[in-house]
MARMARBA-417201 format. One line per 3 residues: number of its first residue (from 1); their letters; for each residue x negated, y negated, z of N, C-alpha, C, CB. Coordinates in steps of 0.2 Angstrom, whole numbers, plus 5000, padded with zeros to 4 digits. Glycine has a CB too. Layout:
BEGIN
NUM = a = X Y Z X Y Z X Y Z X Y Z ~ ...
This chain:
BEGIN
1 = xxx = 4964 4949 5029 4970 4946 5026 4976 4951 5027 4969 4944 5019 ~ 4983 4950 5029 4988 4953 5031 4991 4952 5022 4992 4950 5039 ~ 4996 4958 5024 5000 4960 5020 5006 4952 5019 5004 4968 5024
4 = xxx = 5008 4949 5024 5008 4943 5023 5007 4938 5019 5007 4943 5027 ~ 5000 4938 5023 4997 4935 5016 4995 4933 5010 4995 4936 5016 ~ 4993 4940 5008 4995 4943 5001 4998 4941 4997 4998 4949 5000
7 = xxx = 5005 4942 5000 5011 4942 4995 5014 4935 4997 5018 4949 4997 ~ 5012 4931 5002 5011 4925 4999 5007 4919 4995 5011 4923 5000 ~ 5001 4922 4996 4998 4921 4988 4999 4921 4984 4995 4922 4985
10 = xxx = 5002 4928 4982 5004 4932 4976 5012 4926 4973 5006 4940 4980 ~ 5014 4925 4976 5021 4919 4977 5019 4915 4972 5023 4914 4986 ~ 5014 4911 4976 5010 4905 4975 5007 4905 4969 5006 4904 4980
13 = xxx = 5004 4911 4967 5002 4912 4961 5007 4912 4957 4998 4917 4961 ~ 5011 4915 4957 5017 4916 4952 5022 4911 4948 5021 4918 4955 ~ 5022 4908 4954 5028 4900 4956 5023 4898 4950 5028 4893 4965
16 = xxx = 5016 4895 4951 5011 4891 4946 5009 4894 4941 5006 4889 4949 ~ 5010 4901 4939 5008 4903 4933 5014 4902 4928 5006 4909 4933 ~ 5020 4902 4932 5027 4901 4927 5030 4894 4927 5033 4905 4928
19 = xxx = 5024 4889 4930 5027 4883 4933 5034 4881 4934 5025 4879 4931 ~ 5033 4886 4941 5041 4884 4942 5041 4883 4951 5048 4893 4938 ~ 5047 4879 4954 5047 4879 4960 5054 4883 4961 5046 4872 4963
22 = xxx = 5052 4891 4964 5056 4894 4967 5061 4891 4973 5053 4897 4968 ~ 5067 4893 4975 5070 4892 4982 5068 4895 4985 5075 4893 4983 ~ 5068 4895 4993 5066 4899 5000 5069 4906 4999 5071 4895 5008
25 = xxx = 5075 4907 4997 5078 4915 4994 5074 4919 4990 5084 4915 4990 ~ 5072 4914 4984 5068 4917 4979 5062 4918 4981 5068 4914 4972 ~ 5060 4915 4984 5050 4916 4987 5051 4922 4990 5046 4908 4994
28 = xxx = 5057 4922 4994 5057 4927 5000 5058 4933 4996 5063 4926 5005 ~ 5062 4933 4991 5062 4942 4988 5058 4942 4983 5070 4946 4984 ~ 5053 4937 4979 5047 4939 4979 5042 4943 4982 5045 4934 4979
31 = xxx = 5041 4939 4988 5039 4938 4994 5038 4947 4994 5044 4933 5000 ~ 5045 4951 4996 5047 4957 4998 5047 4963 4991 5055 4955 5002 ~ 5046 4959 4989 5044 4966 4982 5036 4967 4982 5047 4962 4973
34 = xxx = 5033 4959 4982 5027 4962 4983 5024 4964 4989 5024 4958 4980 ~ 5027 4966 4994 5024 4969 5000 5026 4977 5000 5026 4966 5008 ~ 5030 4978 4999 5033 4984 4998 5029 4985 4991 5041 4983 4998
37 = xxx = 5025 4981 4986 5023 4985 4980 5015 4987 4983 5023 4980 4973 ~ 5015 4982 4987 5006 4985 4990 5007 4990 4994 5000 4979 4996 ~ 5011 4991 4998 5014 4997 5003 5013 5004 4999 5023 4996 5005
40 = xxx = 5018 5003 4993 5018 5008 4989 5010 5011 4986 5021 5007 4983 ~ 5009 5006 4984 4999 5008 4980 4995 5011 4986 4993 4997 4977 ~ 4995 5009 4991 4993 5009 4997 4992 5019 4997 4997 5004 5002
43 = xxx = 5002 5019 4997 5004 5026 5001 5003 5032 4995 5013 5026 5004 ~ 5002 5029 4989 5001 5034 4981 4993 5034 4982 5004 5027 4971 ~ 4989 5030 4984 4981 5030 4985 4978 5037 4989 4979 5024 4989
46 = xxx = 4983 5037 4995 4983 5041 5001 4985 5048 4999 4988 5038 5005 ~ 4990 5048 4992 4989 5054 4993 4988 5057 4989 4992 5057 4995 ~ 4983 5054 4982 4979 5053 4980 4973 5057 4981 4980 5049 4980
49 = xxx = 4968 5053 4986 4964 5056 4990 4965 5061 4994 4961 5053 4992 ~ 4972 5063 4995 4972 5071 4997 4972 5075 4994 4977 5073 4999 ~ 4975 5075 4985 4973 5080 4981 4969 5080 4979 4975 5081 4978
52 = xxx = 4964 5074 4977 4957 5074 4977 4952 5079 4983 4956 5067 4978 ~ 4952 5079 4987 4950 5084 4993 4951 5088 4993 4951 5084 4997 ~ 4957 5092 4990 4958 5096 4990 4956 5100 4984 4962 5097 4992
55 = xxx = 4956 5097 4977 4952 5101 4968 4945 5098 4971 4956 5095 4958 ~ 4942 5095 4974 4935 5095 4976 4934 5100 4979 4932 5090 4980 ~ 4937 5102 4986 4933 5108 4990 4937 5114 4987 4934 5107 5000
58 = xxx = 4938 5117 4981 4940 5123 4980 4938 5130 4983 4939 5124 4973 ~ 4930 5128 4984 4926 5132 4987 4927 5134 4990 4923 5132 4987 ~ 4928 5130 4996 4931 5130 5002 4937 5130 5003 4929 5126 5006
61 = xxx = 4942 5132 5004 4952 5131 5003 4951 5130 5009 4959 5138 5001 ~ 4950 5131 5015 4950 5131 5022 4949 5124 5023 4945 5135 5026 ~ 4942 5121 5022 4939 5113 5023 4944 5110 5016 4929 5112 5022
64 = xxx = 4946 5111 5011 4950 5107 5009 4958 5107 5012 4950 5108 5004 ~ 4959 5113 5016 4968 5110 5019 4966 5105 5024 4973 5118 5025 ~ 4961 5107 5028 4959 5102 5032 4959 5095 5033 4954 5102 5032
67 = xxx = 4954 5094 5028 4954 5086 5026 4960 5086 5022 4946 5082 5022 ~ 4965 5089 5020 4973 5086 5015 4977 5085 5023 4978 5094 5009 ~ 4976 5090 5028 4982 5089 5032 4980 5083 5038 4984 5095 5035
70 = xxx = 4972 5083 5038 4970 5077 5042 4972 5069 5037 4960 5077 5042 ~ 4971 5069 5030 4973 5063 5028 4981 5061 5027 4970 5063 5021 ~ 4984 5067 5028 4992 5069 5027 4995 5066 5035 4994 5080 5025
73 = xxx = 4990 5066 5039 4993 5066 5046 4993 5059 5048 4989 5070 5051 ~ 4985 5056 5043 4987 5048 5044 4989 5045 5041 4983 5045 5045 ~ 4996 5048 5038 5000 5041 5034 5004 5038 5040 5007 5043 5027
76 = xxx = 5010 5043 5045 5013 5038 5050 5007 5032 5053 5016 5043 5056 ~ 5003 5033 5053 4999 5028 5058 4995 5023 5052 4992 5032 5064 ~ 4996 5022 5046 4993 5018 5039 5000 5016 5039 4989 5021 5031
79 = xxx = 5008 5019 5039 5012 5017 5038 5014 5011 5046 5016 5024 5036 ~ 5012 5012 5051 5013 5010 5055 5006 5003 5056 5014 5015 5059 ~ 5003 5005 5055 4997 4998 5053 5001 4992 5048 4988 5000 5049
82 = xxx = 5001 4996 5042 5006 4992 5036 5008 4986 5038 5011 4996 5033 ~ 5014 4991 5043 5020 4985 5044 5018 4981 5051 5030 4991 5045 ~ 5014 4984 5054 5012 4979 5059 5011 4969 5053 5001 4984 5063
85 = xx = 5004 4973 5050 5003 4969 5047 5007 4963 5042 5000 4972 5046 ~ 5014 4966 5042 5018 4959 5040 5019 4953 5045 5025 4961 5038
């Protein structure tokens, strides 16, 4: 399921929980708040489990820069899948 998707579901769910029928404008900056809100959760996760990786391997500081700057390295290319996916 795309990011697309998602945040039109998410619409769809909305419109019907507040029963209401939005306009094409309002769906659409719906639409754009919630892709940009999974974008965010997405990119807060990411680094996240960088600092995680790194208070895990203390032991190691070397293998924890490691896996921080390996997970650090793949946001351009999760930031670039992301937005493929709209």
């Amino acid at each position: 399921m795309t990011i697309n998707d998602l945040a039109a579901k998410a619409v769809e769910e909305i419109a019907k929980a507040l029963d209401v029928q939005p306009s094409d404008a309002q769906a659409k900056s719906v639409d754009d708040i919630v892709q940009q809100a999974i974008i965010n959760a997405v990119l807060e996760e990411r680094s996240r489990c960088a600092t995680v990786a790194t208070n895990v391997c203390t032991a190691d500081q070397d293998l924890a820069h490691k896996i921080q700057a390996e997970i650090r390295a793949d946001e351009a290319a999760l930031i670039a899948n992301l937005s493929a996916l709209r």
